[in-house]
N, C-alpha and C positions, 0 to 999 in steps of 0.2 A: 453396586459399586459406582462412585460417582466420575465425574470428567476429570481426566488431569490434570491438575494446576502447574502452570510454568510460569518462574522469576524468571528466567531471562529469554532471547530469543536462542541461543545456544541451546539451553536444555529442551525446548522446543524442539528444534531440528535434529536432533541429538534421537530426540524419539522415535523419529523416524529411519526407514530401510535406507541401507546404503546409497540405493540409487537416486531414493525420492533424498535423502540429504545435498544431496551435489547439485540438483535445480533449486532447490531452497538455500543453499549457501548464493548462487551464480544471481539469486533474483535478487539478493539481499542485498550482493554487489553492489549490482547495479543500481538499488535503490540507494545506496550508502554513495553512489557517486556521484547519484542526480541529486541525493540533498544531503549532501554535506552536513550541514549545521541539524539537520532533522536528531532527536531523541530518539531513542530504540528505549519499547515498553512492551510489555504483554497486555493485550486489551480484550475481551471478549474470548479468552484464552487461546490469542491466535498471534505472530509478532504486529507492533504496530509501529510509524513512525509518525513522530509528532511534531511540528513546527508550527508555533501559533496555532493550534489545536489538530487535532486527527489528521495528518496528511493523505497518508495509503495502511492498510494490513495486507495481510496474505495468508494462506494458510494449505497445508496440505487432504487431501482426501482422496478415496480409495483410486477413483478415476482422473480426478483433476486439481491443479492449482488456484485455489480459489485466490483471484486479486482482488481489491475494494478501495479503487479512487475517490469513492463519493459518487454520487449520483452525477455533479456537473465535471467529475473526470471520465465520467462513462459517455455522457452526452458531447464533449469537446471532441470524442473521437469515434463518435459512433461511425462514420465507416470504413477507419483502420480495424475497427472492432468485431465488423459484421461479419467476418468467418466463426466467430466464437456463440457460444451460449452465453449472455448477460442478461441480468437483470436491473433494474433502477441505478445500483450502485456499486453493482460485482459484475466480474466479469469471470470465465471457467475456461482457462487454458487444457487443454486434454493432456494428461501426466504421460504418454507417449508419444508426444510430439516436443520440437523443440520450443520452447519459450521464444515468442518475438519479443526480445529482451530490450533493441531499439525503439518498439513502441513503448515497453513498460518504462524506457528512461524519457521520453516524450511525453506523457501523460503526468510522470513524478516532478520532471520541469515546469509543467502544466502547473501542476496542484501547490508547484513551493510558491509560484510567481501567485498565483489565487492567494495562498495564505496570506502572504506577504502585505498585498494587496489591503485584504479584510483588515490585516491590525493600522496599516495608515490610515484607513478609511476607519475604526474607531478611536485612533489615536486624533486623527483631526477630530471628528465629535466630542473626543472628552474636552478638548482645548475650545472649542466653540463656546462648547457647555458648561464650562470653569469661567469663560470672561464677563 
């Protein structure tokens, strides 16, 4: 039997128990407040947001909330981050502890001002590269 496919981030969270729904709704929150303007997609079948490409995902598992800034959302905060398990570009909040929801909106400020960033910096190149 294969992996679940999910259209929205709702049926996504939807899937999951009670409890693990109410840190997946509260992370979503807060992700939907640090970037406003961000897209909600299903990507890697986990929710994803997207402003000027990939921002952050998230995703639920047995033991923990898997997050995914990117590799240079992981590195800008590596020692808000150093009580956790991460790797290059995820980071593994433990699913019975409370979400430091403050850092996750700190890193998602992080990552919109980066994007942001990346599209002036090729919006000047196409303009350089057109004269």
């Amino acid at each position: 039997m294969g992996v679940k496919q999910f259209n929205t981030i709702d049926e996504y969270i939807a899937s999951h128990p009670a409890d693990v729904q109410l840190i997946l709704r509260e992370l979503r929150r807060v992700i939907v407040e640090a970037a406003p303007l961000a897209q909600e997609a299903i990507s890697y079948g986990i929710p994803t947001f997207r402003l000027n490409g990939n921002l952050v995902h998230f995703g639920a598992y047995k033991n923990h909330i898997g997050f995914y800034p990117t590799p240079s959302g992981i590195q800008a905060f590596e020692n808000d981050l150093s009580p956790y398990e991460r790797s290059k570009g995820a980071v593994k909040f433990p699913i019975n502890e409370r979400l430091p929801l403050e850092l996750v909106r700190k890193i998602v400020r992080y990552r919109v001002q980066e994007n942001l960033q990346k599209k002036k910096s090729r919006t000047t190149k196409t303009a350089v590269l057109t004269k």
